[in-house]
N, C-alpha and C positions, 0 to 999 in steps of 0.2 A: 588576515583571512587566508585559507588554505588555498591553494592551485588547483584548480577545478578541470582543467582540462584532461589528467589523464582519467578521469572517471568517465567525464563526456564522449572522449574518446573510446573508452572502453564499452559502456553504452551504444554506443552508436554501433563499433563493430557486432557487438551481440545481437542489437537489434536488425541489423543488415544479413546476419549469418542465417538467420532462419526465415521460414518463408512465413512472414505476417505477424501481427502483434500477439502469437495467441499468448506467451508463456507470462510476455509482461502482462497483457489484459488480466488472464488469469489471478494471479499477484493482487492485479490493483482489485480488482474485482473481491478479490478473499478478504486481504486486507480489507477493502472499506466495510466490507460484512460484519466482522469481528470489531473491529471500531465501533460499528453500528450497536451491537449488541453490548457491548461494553459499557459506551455510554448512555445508554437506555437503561442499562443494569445500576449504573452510577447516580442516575436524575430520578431514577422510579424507586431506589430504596429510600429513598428521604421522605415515601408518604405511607412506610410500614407504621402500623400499627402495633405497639405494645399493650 
């Protein structure tokens, strides 16, 4: 298993250097959107119609 700590750390500094969650919120926020529609798009073509 990989060493985890210089990502954490790296993380951390990032999230420390600005002032508040916005760019990670952001991120997670888009990302879960596009997941969302993806698999919506993935579970809802399996009741197309031929």
């Amino acid at each position: 298993m990989p060493d985890m700590t210089g990502l954490t750390e790296t993380l951390a500094a990032t999230s420390h250097s600005n002032d508040g969650p916005g760019a990670l919120l952001r991120t997670v926020i888009v990302v879960g959107v596009v997941g969302a529609v993806l698999l919506a798009w993935f579970l809802l073509r399996g009741y197309k119609q031929d």
